[in-house]
C-alpha positions as CSV (number, residue, x, y, z in Angstrom):
1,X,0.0,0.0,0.0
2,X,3.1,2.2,0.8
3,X,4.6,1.6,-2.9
4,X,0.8,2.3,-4.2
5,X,0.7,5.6,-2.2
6,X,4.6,6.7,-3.4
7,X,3.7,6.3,-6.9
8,X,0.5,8.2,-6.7
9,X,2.2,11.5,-5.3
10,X,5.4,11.3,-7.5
11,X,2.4,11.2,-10.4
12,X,0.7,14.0,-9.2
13,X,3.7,16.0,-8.4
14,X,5.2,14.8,-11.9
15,X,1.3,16.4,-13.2
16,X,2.1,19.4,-10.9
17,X,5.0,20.4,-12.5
18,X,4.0,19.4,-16.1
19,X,0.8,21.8,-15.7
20,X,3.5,25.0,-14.0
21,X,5.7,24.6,-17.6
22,X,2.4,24.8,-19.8
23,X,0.6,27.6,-17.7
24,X,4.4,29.6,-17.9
25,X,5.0,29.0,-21.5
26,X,1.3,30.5,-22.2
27,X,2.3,33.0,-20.4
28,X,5.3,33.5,-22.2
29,X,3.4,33.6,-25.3
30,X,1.1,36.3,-24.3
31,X,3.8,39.0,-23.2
32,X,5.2,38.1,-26.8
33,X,1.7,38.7,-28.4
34,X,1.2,41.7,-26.0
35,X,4.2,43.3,-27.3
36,X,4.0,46.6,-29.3
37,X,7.1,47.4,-30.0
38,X,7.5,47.2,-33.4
39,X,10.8,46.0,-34.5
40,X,11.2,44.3,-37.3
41,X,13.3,43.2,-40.6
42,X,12.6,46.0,-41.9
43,X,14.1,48.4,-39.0
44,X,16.8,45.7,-38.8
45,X,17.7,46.1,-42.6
46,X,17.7,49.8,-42.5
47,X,20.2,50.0,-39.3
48,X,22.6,47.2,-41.2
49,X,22.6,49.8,-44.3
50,X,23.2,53.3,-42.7
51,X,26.4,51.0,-40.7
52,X,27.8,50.0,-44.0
53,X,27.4,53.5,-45.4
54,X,28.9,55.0,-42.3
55,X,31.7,52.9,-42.1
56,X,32.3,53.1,-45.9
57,X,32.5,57.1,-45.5
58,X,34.8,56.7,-42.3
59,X,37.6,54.2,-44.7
60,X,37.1,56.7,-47.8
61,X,37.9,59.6,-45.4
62,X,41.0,57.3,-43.9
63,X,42.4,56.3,-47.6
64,X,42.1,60.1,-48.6
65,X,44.2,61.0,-45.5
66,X,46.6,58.3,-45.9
67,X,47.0,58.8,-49.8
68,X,47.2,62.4,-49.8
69,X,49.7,63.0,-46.7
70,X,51.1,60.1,-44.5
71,X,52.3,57.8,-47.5
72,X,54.3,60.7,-49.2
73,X,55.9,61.5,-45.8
74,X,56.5,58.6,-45.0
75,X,58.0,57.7,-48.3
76,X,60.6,60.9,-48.3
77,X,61.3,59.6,-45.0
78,X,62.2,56.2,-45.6
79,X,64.1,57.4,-48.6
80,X,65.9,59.8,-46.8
81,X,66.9,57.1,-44.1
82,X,68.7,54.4,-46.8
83,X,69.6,57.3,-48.9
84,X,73.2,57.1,-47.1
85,X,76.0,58.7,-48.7
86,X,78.3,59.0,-46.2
């Protein structure tokens, strides 16, 4: 009667917990349902594209700088140092 009595509560506990997870996931899917926010693919696409165009300004902006005045200074430079005619 003991073993009879064991199984019983372990399957109602076991029931218990199994009816806790479905009333939380319902739950869950509610607050998702409930949820105004708005953000989508299209919000998601558009912040992706003004990054890339950002970051595409920023590296022409570098390469200008680079090309126009540290690679010609640093070229004299270098020139100058195995230029030796000592």
């Amino acid at each position: 009667m003991r073993k009879i009595n064991n199984i019983n509560e372990k399957v109602m506990t076991t029931e218990i917990k199994a009816m806790a997870a479905v009333t939380n996931a319902k739950n869950k899917v509610k607050e998702v349902l409930k949820d105004k926010k708005g953000e989508g693919y299209v919000d998601t696409g558009i912040k992706i594209i003004i990054s890339v165009v950002i970051g595409g300004v920023i590296l022409a902006g570098l390469y200008a700088l680079f090309n126009t005045s540290v690679i010609p200074t640093m070229k004299s430079k270098v020139t100058e140092m195995f230029n030796y005619a000592g």
